[in-house]
N, CA, C and O atoms as a GROMACS GRO file, in nm:
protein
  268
    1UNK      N    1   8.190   7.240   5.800
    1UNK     CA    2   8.303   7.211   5.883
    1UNK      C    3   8.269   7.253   6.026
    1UNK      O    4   8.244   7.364   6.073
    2UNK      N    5   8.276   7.097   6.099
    2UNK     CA    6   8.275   7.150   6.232
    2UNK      C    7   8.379   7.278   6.311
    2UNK      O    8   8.499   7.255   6.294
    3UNK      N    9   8.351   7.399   6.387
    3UNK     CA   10   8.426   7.466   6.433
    3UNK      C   11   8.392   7.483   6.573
    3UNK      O   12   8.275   7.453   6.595
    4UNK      N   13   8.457   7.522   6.675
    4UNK     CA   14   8.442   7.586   6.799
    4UNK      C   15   8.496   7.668   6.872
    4UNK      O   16   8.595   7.646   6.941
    5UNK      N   17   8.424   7.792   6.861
    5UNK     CA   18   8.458   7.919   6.928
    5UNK      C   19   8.409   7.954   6.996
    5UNK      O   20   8.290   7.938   7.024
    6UNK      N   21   8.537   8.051   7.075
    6UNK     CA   22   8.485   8.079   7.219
    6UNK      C   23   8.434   8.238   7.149
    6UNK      O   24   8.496   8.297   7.061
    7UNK      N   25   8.345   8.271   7.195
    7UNK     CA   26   8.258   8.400   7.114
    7UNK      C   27   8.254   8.508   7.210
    7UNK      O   28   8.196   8.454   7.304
    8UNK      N   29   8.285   8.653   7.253
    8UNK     CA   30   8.229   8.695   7.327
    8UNK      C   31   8.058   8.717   7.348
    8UNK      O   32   7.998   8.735   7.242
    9UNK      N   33   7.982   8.716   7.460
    9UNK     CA   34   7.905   8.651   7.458
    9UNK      C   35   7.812   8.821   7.418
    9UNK      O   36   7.719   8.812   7.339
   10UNK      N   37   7.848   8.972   7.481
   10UNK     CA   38   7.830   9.074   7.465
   10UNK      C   39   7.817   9.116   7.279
   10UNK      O   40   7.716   9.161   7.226
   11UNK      N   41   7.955   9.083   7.204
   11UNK     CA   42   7.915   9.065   7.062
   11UNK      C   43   7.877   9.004   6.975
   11UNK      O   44   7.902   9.007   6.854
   12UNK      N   45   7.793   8.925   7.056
   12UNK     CA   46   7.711   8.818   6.949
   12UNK      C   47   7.598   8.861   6.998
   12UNK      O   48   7.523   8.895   6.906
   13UNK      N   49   7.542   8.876   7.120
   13UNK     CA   50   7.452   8.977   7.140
   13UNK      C   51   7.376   9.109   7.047
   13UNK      O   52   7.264   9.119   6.998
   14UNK      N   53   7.498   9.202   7.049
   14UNK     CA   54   7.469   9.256   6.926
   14UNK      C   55   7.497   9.242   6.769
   14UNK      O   56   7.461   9.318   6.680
   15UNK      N   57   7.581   9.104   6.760
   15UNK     CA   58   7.531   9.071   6.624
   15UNK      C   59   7.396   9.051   6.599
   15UNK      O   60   7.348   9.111   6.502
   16UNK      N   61   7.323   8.978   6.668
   16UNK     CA   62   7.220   8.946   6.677
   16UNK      C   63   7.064   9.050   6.690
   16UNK      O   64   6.947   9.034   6.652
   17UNK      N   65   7.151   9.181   6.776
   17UNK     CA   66   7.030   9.304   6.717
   17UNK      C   67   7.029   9.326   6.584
   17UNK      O   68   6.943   9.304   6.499
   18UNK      N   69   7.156   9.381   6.577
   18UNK     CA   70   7.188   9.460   6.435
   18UNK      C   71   7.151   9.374   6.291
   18UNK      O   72   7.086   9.410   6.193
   19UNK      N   73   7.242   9.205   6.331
   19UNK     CA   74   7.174   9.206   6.205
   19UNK      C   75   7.022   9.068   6.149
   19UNK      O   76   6.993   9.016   6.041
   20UNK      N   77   6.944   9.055   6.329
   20UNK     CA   78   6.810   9.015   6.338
   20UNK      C   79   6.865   8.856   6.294
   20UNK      O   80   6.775   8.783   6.255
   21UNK      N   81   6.988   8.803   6.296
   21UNK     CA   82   6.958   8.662   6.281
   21UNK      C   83   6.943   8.613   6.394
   21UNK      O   84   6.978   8.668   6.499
   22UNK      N   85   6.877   8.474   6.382
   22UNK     CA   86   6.810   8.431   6.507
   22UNK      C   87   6.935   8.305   6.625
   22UNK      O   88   6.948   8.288   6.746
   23UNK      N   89   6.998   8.247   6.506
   23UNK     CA   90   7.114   8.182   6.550
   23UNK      C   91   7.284   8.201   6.575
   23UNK      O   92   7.323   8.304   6.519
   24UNK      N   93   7.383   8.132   6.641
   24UNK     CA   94   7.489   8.194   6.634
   24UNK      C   95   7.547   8.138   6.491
   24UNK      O   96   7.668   8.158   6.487
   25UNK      N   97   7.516   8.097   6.416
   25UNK     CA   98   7.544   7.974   6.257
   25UNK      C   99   7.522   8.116   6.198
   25UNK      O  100   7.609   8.177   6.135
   26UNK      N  101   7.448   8.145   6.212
   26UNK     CA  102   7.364   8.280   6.105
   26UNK      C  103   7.430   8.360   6.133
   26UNK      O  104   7.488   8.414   6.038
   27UNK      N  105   7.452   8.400   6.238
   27UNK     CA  106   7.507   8.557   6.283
   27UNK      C  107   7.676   8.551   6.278
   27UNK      O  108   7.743   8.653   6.267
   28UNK      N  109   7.725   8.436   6.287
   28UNK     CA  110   7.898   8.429   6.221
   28UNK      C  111   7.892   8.424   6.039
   28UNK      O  112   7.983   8.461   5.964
   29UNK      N  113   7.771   8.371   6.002
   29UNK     CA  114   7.807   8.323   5.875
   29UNK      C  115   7.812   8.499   5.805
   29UNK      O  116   7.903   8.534   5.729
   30UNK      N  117   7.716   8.578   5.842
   30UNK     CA  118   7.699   8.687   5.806
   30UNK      C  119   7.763   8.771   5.841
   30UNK      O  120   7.777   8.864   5.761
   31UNK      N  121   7.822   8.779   5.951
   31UNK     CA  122   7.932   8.882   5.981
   31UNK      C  123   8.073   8.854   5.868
   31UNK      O  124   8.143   8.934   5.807
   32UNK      N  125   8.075   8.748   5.873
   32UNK     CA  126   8.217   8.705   5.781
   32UNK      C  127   8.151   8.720   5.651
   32UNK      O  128   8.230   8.772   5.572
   33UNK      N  129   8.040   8.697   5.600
   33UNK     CA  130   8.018   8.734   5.450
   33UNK      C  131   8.048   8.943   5.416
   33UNK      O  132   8.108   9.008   5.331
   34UNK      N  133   7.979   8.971   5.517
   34UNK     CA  134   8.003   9.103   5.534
   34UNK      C  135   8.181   9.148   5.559
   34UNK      O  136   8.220   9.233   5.479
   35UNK      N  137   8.231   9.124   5.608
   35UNK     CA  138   8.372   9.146   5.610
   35UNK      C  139   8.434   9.148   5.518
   35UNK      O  140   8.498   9.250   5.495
   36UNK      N  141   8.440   9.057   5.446
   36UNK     CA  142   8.510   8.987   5.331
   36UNK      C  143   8.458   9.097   5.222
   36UNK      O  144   8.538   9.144   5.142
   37UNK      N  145   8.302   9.142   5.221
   37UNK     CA  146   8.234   9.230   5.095
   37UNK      C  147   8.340   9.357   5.133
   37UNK      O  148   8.399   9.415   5.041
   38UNK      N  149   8.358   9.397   5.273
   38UNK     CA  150   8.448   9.535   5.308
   38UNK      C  151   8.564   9.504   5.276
   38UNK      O  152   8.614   9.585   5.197
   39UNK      N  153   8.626   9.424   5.302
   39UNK     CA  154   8.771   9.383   5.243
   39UNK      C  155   8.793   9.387   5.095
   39UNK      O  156   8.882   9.465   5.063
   40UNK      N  157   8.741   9.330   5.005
   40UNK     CA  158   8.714   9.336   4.851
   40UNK      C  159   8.692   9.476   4.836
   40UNK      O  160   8.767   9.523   4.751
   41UNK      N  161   8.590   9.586   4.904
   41UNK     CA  162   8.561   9.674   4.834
   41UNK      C  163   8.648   9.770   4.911
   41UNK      O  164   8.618   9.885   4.879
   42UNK      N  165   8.722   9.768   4.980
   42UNK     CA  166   8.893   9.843   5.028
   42UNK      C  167   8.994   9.810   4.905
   42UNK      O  168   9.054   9.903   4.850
   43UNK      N  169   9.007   9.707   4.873
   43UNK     CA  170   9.084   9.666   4.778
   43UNK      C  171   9.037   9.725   4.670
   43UNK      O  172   9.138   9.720   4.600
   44UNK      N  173   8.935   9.791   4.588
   44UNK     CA  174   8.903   9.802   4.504
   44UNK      C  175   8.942   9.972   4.516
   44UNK      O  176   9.009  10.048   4.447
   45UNK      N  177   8.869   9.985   4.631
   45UNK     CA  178   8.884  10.148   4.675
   45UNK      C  179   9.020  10.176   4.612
   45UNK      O  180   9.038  10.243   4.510
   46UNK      N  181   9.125  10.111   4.692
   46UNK     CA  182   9.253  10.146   4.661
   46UNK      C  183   9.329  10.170   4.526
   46UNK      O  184   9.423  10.242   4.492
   47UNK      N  185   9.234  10.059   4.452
   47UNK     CA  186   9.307  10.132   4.308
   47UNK      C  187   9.241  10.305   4.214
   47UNK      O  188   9.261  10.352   4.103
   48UNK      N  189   9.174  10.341   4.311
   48UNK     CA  190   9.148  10.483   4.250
   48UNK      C  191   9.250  10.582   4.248
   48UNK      O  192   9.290  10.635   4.351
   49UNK      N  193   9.291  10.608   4.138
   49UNK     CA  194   9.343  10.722   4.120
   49UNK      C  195   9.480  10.653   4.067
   49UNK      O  196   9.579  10.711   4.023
   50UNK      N  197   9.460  10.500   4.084
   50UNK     CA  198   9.613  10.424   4.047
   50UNK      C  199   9.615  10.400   3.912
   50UNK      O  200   9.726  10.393   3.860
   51UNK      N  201   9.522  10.385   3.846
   51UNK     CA  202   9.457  10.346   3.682
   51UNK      C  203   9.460  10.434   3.575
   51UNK      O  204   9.390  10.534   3.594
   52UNK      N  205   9.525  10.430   3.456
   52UNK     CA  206   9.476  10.545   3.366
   52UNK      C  207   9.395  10.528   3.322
   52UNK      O  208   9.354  10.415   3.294
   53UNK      N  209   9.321  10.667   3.293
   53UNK     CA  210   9.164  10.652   3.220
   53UNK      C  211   9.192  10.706   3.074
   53UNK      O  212   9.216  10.826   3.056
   54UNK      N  213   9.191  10.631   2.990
   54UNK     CA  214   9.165  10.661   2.831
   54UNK      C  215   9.030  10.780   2.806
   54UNK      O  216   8.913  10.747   2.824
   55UNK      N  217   9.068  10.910   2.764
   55UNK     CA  218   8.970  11.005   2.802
   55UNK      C  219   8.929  10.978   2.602
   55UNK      O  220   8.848  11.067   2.575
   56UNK      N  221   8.947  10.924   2.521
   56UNK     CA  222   8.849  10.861   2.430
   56UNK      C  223   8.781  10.756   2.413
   56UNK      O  224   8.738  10.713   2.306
   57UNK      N  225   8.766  10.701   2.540
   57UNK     CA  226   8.654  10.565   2.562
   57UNK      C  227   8.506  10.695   2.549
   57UNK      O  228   8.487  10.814   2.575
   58UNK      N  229   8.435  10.584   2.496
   58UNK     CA  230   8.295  10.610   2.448
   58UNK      C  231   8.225  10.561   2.527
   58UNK      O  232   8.166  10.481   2.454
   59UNK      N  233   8.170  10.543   2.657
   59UNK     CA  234   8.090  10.425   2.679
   59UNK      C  235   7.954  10.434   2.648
   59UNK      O  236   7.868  10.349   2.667
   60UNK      N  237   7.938  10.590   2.577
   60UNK     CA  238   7.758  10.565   2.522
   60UNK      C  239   7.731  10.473   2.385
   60UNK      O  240   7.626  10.423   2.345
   61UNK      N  241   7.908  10.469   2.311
   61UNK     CA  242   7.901  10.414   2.172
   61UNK      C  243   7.924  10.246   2.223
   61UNK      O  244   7.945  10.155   2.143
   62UNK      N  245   7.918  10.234   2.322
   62UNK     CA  246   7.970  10.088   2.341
   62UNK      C  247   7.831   9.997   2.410
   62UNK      O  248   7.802   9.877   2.412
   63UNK      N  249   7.767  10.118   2.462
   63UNK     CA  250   7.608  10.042   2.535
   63UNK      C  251   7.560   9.986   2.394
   63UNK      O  252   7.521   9.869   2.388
   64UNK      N  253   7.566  10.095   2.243
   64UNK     CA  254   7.462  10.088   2.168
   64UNK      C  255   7.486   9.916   2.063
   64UNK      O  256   7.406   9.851   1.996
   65UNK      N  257   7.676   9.889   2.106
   65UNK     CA  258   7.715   9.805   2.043
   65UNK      C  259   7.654   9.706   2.079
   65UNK      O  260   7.641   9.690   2.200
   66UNK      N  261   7.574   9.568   1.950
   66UNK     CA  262   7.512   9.429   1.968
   66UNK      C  263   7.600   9.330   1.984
   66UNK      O  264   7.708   9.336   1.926
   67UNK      N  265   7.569   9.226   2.062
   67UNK     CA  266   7.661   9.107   2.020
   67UNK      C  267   7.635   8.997   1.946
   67UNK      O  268   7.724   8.914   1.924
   0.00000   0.00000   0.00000
């Protein structure tokens, strides 16, 4: 999908140190793949401590289980 953005020109700059891609295609595609991985793993963060843990799960008896 064609898009067009106005980019600051200073942070694409250092997109482009940090994360060595050579184009601005590369260096948006990867910043937004990266975002999205922090967003998911905030969301995930957040359910700690929200979950009960069944303190008779086995998980050494469950590695040994075949399918």
């Amino acid at each position: 999908m064609a898009t067009n953005l106005a980019l600051d020109p200073e942070l694409l700059e250092r997109a482009f140190i940090v994360s060595g891609e050579r184009t601005k295609k590369a260096a948006v595609t990867r910043a937004l793949q990266e975002f999205i991985a922090r967003r998911e793993q905030r969301k995930l963060a957040e359910l700690l401590g929200k979950l009960d843990w069944d303190a008779s799960y086995d998980y050494k008896a469950e590695r040994s289980r075949r399918s």
